[in-house]
N, C-alpha and C positions, 0 to 999 in steps of 0.2 A: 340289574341293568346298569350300566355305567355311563349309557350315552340319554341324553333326558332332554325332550324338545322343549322350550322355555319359550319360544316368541318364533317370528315372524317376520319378514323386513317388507318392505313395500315400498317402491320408489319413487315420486312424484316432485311434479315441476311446483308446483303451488302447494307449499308446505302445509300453510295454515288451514287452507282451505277443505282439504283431503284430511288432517287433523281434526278439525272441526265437522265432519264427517259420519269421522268412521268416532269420536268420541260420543255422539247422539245416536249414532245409528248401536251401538253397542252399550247405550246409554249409563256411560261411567264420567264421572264428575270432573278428573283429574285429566290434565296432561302435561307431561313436564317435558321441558326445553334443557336437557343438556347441551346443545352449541345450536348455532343460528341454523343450522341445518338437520338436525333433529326433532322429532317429536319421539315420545314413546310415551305408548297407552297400555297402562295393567288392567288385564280382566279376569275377575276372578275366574279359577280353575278346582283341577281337584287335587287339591293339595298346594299349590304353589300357585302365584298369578303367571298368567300367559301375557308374554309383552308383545305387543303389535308395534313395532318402529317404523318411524313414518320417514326415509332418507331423501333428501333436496339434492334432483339430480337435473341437470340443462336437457338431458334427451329427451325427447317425445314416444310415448310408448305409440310402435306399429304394428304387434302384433299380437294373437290370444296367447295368457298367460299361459304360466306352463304349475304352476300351483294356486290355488285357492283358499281364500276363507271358507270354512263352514257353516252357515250360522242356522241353528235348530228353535225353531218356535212352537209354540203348540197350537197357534194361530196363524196359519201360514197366507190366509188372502189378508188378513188385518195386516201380520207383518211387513209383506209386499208392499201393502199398499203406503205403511207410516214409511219403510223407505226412498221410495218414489216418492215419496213426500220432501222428505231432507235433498232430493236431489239425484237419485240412484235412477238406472237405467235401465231398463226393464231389455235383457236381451233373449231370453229362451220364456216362450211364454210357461204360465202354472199349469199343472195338468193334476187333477183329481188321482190319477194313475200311478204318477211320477213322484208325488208328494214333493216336489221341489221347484222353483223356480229363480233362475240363474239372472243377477242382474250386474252391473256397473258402478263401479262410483264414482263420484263424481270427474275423475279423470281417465276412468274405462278400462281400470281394475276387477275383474269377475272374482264375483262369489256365490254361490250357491246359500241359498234357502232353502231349510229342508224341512216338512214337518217331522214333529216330533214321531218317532217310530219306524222313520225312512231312513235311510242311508245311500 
């Protein structure tokens, strides 16, 4: 394969904040600041780290994303709930069925929760 997905952009008004975030909520130590209007967060992968860039933009997000984080737990009410915790938004309730539950961050970014073995 010659084309290899490395990271993720995500664009938000409050830099730090959405930074500070998604670094707890993907609970990794680092975030580094290449210009005043970057974040970028490595998470490890398989084989190589996954960057999630965090871009400082003046628009206000209006409508539902059109791609997603994934995040897979093997505790997924725990999960939910430590997110909801940092701040996250609970939009599509959990379903024992669904093994997934779709929340917010803290500036109403979606991502999916999945338990482990769901997709």
């Amino acid at each position: 394969m010659s084309t290899v997905v490395v990271g993720v952009t995500v664009e938000c008004n409050d830099l730090d904040r959405v930074a500070r975030f998604w670094r707890e909520a993907l609970e990794v130590a680092t975030v580094s600041a290449p210009s005043s209007d970057l974040r970028v967060i490595e998470v490890a992968g398989c084989g190589r780290p996954l960057r999630l860039t965090l871009r400082r933009v003046t628009s206000r997000k209006f409508t539902r994303n059109r791609v997603r984080l994934d995040l897979v737990t093997r505790d997924l009410d725990r999960e939910t709930a430590r997110l909801i915790a940092l701040g996250a938004i609970r939009i599509d309730g959990t379903t024992e069925e669904a093994g997934r539950a779709t929340l917010a961050d803290v500036e109403g970014n979606e991502s999916d929760v999945l338990a482990d073995g769901f997709s």
